[in-house]
C-alpha positions in Angstrom: -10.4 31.1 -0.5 -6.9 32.5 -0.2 -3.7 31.2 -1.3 -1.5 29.8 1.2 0.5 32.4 2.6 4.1 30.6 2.2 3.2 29.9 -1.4 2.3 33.8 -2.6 6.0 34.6 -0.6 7.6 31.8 -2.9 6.1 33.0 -6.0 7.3 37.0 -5.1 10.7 36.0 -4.0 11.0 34.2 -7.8 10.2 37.0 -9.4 12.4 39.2 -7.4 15.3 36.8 -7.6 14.6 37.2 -11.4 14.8 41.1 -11.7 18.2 40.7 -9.8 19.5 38.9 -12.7 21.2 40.7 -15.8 20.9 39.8 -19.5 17.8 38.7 -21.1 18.6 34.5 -21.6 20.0 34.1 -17.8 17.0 35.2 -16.2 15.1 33.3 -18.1 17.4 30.0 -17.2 17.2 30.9 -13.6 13.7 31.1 -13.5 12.8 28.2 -15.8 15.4 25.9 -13.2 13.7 27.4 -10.2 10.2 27.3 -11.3 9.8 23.9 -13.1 10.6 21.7 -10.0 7.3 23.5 -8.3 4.6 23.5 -11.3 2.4 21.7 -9.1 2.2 24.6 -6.5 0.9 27.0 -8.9 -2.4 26.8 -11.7 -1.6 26.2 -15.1 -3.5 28.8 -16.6 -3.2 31.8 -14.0 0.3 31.1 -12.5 -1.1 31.8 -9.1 -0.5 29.8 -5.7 -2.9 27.5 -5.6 -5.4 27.9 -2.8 -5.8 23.9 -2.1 -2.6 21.4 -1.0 -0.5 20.7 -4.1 0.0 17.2 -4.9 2.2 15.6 -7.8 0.0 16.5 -10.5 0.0 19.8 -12.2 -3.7 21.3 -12.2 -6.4 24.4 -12.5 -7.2 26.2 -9.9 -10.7 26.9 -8.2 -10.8 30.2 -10.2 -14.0 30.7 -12.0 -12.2 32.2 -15.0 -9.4 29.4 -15.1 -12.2 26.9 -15.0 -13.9 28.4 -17.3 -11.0 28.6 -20.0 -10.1 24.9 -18.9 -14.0 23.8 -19.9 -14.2 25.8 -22.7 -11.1 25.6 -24.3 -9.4 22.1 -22.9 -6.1 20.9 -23.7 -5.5 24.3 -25.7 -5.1 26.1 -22.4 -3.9 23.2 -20.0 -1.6 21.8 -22.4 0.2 18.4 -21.1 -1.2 19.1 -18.1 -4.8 18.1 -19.3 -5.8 14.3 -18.7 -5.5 13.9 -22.5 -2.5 11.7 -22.4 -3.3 9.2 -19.7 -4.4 5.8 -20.9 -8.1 4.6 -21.6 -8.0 2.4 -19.0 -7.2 5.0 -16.7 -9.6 7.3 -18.2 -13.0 4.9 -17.5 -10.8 4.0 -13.8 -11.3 8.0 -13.2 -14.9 7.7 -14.5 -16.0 4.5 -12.1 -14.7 6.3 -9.0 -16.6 9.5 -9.5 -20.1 7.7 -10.3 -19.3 5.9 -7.2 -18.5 8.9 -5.5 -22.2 10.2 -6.9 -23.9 7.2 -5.4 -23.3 8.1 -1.8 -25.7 9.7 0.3 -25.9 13.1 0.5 -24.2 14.0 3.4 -21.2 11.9 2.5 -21.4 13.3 -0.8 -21.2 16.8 0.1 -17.6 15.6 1.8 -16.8 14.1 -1.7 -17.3 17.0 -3.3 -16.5 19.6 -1.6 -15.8 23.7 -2.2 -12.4 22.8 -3.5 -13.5 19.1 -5.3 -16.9 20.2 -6.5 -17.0 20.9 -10.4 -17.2 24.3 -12.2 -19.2 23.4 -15.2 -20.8 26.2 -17.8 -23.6 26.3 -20.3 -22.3 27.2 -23.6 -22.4 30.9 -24.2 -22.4 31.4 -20.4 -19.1 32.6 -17.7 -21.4 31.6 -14.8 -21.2 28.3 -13.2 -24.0 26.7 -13.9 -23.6 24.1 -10.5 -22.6 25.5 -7.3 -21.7 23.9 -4.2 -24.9 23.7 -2.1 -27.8 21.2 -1.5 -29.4 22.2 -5.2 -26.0 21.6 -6.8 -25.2 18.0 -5.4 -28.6 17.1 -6.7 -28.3 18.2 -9.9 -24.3 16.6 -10.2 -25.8 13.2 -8.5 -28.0 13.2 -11.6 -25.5 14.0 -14.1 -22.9 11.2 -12.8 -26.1 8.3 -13.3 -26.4 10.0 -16.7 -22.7 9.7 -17.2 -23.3 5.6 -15.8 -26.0 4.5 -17.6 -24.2 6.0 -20.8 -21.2 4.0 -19.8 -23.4 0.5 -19.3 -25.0 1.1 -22.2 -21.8 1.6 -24.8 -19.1 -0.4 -23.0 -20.5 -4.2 -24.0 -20.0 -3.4 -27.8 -17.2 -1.0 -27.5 -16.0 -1.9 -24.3 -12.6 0.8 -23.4 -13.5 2.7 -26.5 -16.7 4.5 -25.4 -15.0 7.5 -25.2 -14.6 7.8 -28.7 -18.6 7.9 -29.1 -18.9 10.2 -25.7 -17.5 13.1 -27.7 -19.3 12.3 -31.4 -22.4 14.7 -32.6 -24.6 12.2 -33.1 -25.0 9.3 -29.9 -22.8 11.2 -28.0 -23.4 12.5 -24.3 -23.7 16.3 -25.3 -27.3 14.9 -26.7 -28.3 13.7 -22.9 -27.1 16.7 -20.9 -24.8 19.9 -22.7 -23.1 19.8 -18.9 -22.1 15.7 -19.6 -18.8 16.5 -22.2 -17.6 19.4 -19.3 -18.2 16.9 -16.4 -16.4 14.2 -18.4 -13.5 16.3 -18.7 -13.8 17.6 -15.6 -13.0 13.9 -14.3 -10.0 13.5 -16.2 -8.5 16.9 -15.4 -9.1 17.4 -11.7 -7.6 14.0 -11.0 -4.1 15.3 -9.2 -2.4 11.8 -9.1 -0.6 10.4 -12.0 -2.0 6.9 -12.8 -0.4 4.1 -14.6 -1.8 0.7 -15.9 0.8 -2.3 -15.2 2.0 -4.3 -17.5 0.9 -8.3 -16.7 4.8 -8.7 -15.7 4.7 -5.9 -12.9 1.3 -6.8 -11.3 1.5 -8.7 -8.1 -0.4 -12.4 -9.0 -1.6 -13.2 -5.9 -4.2 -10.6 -6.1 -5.9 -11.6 -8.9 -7.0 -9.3 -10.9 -5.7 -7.2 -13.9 -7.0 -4.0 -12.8 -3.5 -3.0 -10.7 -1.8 0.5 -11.2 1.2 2.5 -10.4 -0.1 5.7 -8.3 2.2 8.5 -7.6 0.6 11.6 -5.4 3.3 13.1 -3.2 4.8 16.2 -4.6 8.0 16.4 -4.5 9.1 18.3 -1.3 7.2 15.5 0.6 8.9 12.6 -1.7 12.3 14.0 -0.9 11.5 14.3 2.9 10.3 10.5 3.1 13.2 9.4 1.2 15.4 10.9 3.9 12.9 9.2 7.2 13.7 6.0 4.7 17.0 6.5 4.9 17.3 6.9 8.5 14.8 4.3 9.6 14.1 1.6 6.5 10.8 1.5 5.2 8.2 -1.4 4.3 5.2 -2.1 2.3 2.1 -2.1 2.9 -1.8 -2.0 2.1 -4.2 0.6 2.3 -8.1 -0.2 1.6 -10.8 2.3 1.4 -14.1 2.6 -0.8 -14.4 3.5 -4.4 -15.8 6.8 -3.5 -13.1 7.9 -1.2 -10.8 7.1 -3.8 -11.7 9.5 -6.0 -11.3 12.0 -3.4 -8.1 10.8 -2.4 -6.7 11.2 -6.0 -7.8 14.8 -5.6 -6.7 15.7 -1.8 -4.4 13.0 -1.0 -4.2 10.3 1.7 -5.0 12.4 4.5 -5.3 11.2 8.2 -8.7 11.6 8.4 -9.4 10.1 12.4 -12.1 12.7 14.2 -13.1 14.3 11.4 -16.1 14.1 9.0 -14.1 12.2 6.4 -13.6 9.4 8.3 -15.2 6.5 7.1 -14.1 3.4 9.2 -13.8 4.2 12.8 -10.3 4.8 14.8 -10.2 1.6 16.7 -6.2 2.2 17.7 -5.9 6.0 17.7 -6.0 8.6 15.1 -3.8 7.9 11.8 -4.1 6.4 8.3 -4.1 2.7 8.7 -2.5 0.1 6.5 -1.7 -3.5 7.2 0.9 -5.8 5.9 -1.5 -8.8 3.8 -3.9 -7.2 1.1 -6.8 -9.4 2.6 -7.0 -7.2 5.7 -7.0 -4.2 3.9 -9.8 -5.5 0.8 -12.6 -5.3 4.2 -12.1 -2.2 4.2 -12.9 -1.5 0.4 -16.1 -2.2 -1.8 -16.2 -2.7 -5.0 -19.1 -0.7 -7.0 -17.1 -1.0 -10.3 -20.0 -2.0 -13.6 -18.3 -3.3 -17.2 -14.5 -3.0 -18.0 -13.5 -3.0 -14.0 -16.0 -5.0 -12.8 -14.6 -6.7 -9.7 -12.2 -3.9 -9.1 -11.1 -3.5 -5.6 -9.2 -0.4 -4.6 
């Protein structure tokens, strides 16, 4: 896969805008003022355009050797950019979409995880993926992610959010199931491209009933400041967007994409092509189903 063609011109007019500057510290300032707003355009570890849409979220790219570095060596390579600091809750949230995303049939599955969603895991000792993307590779993650489950159902009764701390221990931890399991689990965390917050009982909408509400921001910023100005012009209202467990955890990856005529789509396109969303929450829940076990149990997305 290339890079998009208007991002490799972005990056090369930065660095040429850079050369044109004299001294040593304002170069740097210009670059570090131009370049920090679009992070999210380019990978974390190579610098280069990614070859997927950007969204909010800083992230790896599809790389072998970026992933590689990102499995082997973690946070120590992606920094803050790695799913480290995000909240347990958010953490075994990330975890419950892709094992739902793993109980889909294979077909849909192979949407799910695509070239550009599926994970680049490694044996120890080994630069070769040991997963690819074909009918052999979706087998072998399907099996992993009802590893990864029936780990979670097992440990989250006693420990309930703080399985993670066992996950990751040498003895009872997941590395003793599968040596994939700890890349997988961090795979999850990192390749989530959304920022995801928990809300505090005083920000959560009542009427839905349930504590399992979040904050999600995806749009990178071009998009944000270009639906700020539409707002401006024309207003703006809320509203409710339901789809399955499963499609949300490609939709934290890829977006909210309009998705009518395509193989993605899930529900039908009774009113024309678009993403739908509807003003009551009730409307939107039949369009969602809730394969959540343990902590979110209930859950609807």
């Amino acid at each position: 896969l290339e890079a998009p063609a208007l991002l490799v011109a972005k990056r090369a007019s930065l660095v040429e805008d850079v050369i044109a500057q004299t001294g040593v510290l304002v170069p740097f300032a210009w670059y570090l003022r131009k370049r920090l707003p679009c992070l999210h355009e380019f990978c974390v570890i190579c610098d280069e355009p990614l070859v997927f849409s950007p969204l909010l979220r800083p992230t790896v790219c599809t790389r072998t050797l970026c992933c590689y570095s990102a499995r082997t060596f973690g946070d120590a390579v992606t920094g803050e950019f790695s799913g480290v600091n995000a909240s347990l809750e958010v953490w075994d949230l990330l975890v419950a979409m892709a094992v739902c995303a793993g109980r889909m049939n294979h077909e849909r599955m192979k949407i799910l995880f695509g070239d550009q969603s599926f994970p680049q895991l490694f044996i120890p000792g080994s630069t070769q993926p040991a997963l690819q993307a074909s009918d052999d590779g979706l087998k072998r993650l399907r099996k992993l992610l009802q590893q990864l489950a029936t780990y979670r159902a097992s440990q989250i009764g006693g420990s309930s959010i703080h399985w993670f701390t066992r996950a990751f221990s040498d003895t009872g931890g997941i590395g003793a199931i599968d040596e994939l399991l700890p890349q997988l689990l961090h795979w999850v965390w990192d390749s989530n491209r959304s920022y995801i917050l928990a809300l505090e009982e005083d920000d959560r909408i009542s009427e839905l009933n349930t504590p399992f509400q979040y904050l999600l921001l995806s749009a990178p910023p071009e998009q944000e400041a270009a639906f700020q100005r539409l707002k401006d012009t024309y207003g703006s209202i809320f509203c409710f967007h339901g789809s399955t467990s499963a499609n949300w955890h490609c939709i934290l990856r890829q977006g909210l994409k309009n998705a009518s005529g395509t193989k993605l789509m899930s529900s039908g396109q009774a009113h024309g092509p678009g993403i739908y969303m509807a003003r009551d929450s009730i409307t939107s829940a039949n369009y969602s189903t809730a394969c959540f076990g343990g902590l979110h149990a209930g859950a609807r997305p």
